[in-house]
ZAVEXSE-328814 format. One record per residue: residue in three letters; x, y, z of N, C-alpha, C in turn. Coordinates in steps of 0.1 Angstrom, whole numbers, plus 5000, padded with zeros to 4 digits. Layout:
REM residues N
ALAXYZXYZXYZ ...
***
This chain:
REM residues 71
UNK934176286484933476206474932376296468 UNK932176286457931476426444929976306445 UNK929076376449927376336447927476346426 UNK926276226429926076246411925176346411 UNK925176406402924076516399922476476400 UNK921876566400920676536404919776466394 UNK919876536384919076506373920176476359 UNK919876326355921076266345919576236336 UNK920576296317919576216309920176116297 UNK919676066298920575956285920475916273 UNK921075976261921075966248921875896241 UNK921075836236922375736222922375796210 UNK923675776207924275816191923175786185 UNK922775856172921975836162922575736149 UNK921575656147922575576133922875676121 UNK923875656120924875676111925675836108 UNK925275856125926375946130927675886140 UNK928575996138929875936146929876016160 UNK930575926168930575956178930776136183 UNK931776186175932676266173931276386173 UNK930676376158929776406157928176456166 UNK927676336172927076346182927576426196 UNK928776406200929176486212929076666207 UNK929676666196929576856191928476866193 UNK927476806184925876886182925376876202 UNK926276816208925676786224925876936230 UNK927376946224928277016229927777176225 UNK927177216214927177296211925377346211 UNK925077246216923577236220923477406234 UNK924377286243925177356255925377476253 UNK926477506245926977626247926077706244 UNK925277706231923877816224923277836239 UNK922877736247922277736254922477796273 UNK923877826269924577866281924377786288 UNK924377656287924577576300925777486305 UNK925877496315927177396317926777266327 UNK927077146317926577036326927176986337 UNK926576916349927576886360928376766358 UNK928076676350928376556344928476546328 UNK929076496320929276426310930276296304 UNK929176216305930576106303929675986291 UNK930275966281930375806275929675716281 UNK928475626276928475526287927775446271 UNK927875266276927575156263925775186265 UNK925775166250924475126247923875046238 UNK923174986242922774826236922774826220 UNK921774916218921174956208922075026199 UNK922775086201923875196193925175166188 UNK925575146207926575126210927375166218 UNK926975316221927575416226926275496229 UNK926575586239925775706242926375766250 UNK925275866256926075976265924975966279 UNK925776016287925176076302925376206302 UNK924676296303924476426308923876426323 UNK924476516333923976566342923776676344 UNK922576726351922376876348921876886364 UNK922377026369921777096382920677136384 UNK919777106373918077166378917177096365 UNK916077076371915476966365914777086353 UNK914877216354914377226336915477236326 UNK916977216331917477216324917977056314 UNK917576966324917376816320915976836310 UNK915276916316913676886305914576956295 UNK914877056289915077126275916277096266 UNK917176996277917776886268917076746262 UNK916476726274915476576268914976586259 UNK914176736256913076766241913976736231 UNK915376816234916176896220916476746216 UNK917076656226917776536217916976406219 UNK915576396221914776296223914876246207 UNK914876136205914776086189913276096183 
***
């Protein structure tokens, strides 16, 4: 059985972006960034509709995603 990651941060789609959309700029946030997350998955949100879960292995790597994609 796989532990969840330590540190998960949670972002919702921006209005009047597509899903599609929001996962690249996630995705490519990542890559610039050399990071590889331990988690990524889809999850509902109230407000949007949709968002994302990121999990990450060390909590400054959760802080320097939080800043980049905080609304």
């Amino acid at each position: 059985m796989a532990l969840d990651p330590p540190f998960v941060v949670r972002v919702e789609k921006p209005p009047g972006s597509t899903f599609g959309e929001t996962m690249n700029g996630i995705r490519s946030w990542l890559d610039q960034c050399k990071i590889q997350p331990a988690m990524f998955k889809p999850v509902a949100s109230e407000r949007t509709g949709v968002g994302f879960e990121i999990g990450f292995n060390s909590e400054d790597e959760a802080h320097r995603f939080d800043d980049a994609f905080r609304p």
